[in-house]
N, CA and C atoms as a LAMMPS dump frame, in Angstrom:
ITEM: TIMESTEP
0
ITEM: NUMBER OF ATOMS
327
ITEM: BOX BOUNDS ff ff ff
-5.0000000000000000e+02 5.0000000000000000e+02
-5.0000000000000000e+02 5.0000000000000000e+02
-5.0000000000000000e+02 5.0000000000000000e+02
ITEM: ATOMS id mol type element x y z
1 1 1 N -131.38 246.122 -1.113
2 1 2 C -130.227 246.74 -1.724
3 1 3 C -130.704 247.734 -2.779
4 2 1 N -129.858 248.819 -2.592
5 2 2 C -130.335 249.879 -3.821
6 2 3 C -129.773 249.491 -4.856
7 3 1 N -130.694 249.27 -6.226
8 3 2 C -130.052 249.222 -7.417
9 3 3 C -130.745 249.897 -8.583
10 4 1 N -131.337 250.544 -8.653
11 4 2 C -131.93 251.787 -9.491
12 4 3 C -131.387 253.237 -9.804
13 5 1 N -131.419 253.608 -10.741
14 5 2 C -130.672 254.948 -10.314
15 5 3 C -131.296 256.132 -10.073
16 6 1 N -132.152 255.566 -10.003
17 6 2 C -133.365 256.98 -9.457
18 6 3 C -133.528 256.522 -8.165
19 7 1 N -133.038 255.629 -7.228
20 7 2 C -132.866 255.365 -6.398
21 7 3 C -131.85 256.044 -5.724
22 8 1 N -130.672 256.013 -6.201
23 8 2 C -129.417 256.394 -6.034
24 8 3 C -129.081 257.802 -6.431
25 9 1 N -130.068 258.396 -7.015
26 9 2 C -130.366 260.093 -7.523
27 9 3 C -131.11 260.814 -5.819
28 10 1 N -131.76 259.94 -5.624
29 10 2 C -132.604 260.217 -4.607
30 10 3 C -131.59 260.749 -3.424
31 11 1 N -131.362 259.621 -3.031
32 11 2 C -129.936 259.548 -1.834
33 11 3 C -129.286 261.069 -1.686
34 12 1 N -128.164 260.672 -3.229
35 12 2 C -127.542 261.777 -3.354
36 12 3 C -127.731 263.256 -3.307
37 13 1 N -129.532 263.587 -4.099
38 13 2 C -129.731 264.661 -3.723
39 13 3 C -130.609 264.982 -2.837
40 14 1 N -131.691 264.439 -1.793
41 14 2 C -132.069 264.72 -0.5
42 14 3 C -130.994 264.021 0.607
43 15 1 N -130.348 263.175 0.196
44 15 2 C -129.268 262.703 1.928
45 15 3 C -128.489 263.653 1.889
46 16 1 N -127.892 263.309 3.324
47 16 2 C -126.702 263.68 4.069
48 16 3 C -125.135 263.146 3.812
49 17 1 N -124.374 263.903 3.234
50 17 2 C -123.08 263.321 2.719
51 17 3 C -121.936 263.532 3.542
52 18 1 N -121.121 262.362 3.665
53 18 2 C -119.78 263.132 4.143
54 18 3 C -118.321 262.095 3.238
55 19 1 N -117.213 262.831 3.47
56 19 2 C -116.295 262.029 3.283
57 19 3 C -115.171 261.969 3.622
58 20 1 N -114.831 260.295 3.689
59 20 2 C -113.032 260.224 4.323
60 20 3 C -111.926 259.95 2.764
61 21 1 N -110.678 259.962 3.464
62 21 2 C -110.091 259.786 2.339
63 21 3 C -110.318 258.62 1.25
64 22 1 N -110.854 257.545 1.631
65 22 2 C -110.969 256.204 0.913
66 22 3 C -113.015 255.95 1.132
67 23 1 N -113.733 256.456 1.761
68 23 2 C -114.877 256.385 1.236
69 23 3 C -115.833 257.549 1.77
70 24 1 N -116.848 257.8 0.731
71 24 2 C -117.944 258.686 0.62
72 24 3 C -119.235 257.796 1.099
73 25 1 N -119.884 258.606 1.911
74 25 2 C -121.312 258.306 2.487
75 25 3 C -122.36 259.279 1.971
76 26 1 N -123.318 258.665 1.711
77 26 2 C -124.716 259.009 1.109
78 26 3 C -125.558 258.569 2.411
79 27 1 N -126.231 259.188 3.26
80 27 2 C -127.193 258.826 3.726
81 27 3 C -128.45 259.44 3.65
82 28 1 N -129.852 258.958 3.846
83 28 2 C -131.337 259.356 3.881
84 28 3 C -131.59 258.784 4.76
85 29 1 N -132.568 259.319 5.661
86 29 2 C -133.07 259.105 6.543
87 29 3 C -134.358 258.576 6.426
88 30 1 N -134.703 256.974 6.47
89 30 2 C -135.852 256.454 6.134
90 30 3 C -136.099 255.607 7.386
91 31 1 N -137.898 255.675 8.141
92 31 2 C -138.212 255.049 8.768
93 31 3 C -138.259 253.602 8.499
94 32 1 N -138.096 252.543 9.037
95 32 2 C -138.233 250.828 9.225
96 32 3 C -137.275 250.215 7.394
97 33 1 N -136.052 251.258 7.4
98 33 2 C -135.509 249.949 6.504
99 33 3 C -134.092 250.375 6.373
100 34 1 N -133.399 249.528 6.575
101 34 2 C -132.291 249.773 6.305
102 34 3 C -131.51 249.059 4.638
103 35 1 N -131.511 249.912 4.046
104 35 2 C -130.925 249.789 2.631
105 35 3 C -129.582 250.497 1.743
106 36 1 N -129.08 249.484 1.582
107 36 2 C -127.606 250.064 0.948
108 36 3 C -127.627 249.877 -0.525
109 37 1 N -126.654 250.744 -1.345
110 37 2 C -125.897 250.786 -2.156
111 37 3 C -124.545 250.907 -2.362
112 38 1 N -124.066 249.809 -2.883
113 38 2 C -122.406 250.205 -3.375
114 38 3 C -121.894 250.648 -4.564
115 39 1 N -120.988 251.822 -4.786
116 39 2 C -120.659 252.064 -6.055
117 39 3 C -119.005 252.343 -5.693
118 40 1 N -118.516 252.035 -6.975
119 40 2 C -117.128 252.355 -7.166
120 40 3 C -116.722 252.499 -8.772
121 41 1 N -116.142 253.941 -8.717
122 41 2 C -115.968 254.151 -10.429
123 41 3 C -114.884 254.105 -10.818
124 42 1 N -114.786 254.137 -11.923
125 42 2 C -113.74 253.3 -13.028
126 42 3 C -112.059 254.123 -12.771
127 43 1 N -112.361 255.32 -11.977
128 43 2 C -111.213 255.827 -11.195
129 43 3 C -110.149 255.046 -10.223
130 44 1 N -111.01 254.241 -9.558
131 44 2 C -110.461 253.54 -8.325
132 44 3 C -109.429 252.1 -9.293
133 45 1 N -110.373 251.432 -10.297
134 45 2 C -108.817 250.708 -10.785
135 45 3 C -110.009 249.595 -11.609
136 46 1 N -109.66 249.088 -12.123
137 46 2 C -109.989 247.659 -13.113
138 46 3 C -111.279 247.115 -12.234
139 47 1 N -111.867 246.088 -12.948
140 47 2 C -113.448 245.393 -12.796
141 47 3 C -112.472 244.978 -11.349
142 48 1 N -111.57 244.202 -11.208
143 48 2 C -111.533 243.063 -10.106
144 48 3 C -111.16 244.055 -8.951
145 49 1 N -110.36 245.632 -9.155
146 49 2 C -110.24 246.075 -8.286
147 49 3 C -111.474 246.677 -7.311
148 50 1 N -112.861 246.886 -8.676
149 50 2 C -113.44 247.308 -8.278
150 50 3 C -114.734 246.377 -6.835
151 51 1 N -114.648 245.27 -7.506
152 51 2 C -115.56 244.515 -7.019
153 51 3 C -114.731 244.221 -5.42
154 52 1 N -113.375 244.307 -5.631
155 52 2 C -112.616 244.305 -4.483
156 52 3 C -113.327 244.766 -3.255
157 53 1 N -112.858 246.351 -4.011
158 53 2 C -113.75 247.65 -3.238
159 53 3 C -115.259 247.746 -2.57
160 54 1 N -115.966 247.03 -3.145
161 54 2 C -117.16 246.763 -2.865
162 54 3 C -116.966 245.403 -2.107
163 55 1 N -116.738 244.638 -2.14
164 55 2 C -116.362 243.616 -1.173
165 55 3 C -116.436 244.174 0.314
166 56 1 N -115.321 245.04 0.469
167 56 2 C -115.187 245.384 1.545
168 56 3 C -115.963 246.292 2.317
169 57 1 N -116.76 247.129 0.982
170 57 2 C -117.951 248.262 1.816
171 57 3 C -119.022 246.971 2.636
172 58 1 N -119.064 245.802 1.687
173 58 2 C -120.549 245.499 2.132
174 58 3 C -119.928 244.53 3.512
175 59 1 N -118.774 244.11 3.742
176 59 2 C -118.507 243.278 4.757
177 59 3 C -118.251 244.751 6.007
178 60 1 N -118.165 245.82 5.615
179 60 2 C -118.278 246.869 6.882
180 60 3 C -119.627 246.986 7.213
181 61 1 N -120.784 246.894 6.023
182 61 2 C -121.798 247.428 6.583
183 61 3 C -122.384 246.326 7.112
184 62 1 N -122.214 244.747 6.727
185 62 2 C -122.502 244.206 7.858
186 62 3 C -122.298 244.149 9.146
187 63 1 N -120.888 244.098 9.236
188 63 2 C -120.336 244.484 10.608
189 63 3 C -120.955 245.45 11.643
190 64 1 N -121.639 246.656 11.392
191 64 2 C -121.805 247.875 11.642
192 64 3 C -123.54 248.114 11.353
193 65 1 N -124.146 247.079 10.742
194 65 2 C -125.156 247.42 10.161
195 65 3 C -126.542 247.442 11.869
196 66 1 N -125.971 246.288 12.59
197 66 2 C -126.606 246.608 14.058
198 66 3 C -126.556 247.968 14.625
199 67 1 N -125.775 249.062 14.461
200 67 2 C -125.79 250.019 15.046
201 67 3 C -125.978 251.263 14.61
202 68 1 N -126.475 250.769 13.419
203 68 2 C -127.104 252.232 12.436
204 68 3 C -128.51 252.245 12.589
205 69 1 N -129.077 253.874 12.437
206 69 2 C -130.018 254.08 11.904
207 69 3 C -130.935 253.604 10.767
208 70 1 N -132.135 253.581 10.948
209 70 2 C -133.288 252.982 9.253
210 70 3 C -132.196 254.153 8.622
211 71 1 N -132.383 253.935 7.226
212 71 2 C -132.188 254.472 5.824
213 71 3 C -131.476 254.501 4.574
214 72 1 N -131.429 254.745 3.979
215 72 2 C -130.977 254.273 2.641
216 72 3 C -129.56 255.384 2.461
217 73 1 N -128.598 254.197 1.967
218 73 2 C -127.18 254.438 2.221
219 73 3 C -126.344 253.922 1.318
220 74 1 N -125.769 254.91 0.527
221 74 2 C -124.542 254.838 -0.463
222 74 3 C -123.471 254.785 -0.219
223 75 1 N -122.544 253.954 -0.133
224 75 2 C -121.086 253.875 0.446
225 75 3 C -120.275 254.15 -1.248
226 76 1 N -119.647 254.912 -1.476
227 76 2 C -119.001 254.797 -2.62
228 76 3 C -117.565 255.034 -2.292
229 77 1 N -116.871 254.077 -3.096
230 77 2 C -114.924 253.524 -2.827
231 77 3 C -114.649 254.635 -3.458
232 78 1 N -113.132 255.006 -2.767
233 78 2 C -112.516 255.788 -3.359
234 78 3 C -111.375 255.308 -3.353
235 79 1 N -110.145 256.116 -4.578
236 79 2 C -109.307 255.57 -4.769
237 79 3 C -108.224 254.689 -3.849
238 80 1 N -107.885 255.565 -2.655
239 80 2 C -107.206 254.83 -1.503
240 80 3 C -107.799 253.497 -1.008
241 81 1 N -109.294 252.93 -1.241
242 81 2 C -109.83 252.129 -0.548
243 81 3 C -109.169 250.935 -0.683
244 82 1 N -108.764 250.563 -1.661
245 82 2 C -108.139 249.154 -1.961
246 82 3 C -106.891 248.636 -1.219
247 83 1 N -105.985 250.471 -1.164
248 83 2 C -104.624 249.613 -1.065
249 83 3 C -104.742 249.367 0.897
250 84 1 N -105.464 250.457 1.287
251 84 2 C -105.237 250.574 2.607
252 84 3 C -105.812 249.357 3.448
253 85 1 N -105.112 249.148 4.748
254 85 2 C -105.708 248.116 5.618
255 85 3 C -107.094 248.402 5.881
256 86 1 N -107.981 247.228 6.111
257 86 2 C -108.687 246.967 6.485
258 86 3 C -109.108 248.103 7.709
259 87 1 N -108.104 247.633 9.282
260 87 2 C -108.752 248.913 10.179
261 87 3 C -108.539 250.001 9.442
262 88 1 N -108.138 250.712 8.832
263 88 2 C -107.978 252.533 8.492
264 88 3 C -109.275 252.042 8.026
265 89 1 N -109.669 251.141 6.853
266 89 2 C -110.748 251.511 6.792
267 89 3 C -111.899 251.577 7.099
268 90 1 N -112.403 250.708 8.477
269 90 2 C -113.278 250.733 9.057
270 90 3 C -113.336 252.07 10.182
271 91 1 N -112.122 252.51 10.483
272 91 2 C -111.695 253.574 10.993
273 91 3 C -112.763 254.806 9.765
274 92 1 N -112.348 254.689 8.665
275 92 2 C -112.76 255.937 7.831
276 92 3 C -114.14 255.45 7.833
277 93 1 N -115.049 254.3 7.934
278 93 2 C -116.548 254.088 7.589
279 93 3 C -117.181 254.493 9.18
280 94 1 N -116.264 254.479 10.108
281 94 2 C -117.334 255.02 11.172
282 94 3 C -117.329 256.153 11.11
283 95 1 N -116.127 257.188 10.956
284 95 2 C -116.068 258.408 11.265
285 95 3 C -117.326 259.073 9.568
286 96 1 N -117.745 258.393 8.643
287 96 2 C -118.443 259.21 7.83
288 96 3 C -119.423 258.901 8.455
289 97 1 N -119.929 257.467 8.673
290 97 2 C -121.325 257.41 9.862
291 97 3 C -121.291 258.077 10.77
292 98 1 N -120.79 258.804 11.515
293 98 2 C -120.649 259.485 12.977
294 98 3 C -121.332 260.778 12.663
295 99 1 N -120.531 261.367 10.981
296 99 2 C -121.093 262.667 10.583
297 99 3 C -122.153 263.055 10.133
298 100 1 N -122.135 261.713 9.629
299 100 2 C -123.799 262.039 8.884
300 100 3 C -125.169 261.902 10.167
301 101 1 N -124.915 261.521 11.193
302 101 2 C -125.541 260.944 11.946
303 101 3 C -126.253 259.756 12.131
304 102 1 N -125.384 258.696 11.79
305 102 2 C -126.428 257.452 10.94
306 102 3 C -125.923 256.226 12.147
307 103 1 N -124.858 256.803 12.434
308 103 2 C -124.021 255.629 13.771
309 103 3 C -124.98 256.129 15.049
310 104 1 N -125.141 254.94 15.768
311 104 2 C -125.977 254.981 16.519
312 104 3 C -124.758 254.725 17.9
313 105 1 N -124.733 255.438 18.663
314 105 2 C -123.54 255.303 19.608
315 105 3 C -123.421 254.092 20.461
316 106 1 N -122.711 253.492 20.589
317 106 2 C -122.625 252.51 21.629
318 106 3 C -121.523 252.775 22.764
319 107 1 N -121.867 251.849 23.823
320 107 2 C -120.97 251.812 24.945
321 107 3 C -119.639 251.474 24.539
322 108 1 N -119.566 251.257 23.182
323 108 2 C -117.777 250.647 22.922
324 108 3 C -117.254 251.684 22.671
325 109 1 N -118.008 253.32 21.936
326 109 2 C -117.052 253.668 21.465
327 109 3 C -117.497 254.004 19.683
């Protein structure tokens, strides 16, 4: 897990970014590791909303984490993330993986 911020400096300014309405992707492209970071800022709503928010990035990137690419990856919540369902938002975490190129395609889809 990324937790440095020169870690997270890194990401941001050599990765690949994209974004949906409720979350932003940071990706780098690193051989043999797959490593995340979650952030959510004091925009999106209170400590419990926030940890909410992050709750749910890291139960997508498990979900999803078989079909990605190695590299180091920032999911950061945005304000919509909380209130919206669950699918929209796994809906919005593939389509920023898709862009960045980090989703690895499968036969599902």
């Amino acid at each position: 897990m990324l937790k440095l911020n020169s870690e997270f400096q890194r990401v941001y300014k050599r990765g690949k970014s994209a974004h949906s309405t409720s979350i932003a992707l940071f990706y780098l492209p690193v051989m043999g590791e797959k490593t995340v970071g979650y952030t959510a800022s004091k925009k999106v709503g209170n400590a419990v909303v926030r940890n909410h928010c992050k709750r749910r990035l890291r139960s997508l990137f498990a979900e999803l984490s078989d079909q990605l690419s190695d590299g180091w990856y920032v999911l950061v919540a945005k304000e919509p993330l909380h209130s919206n369902d669950f699918e929209t938002v796994r809906r919005d975490c593939k389509y920023v993986l898709k862009r960045t190129g980090a989703l690895i395609m499968s036969s599902e889809g």
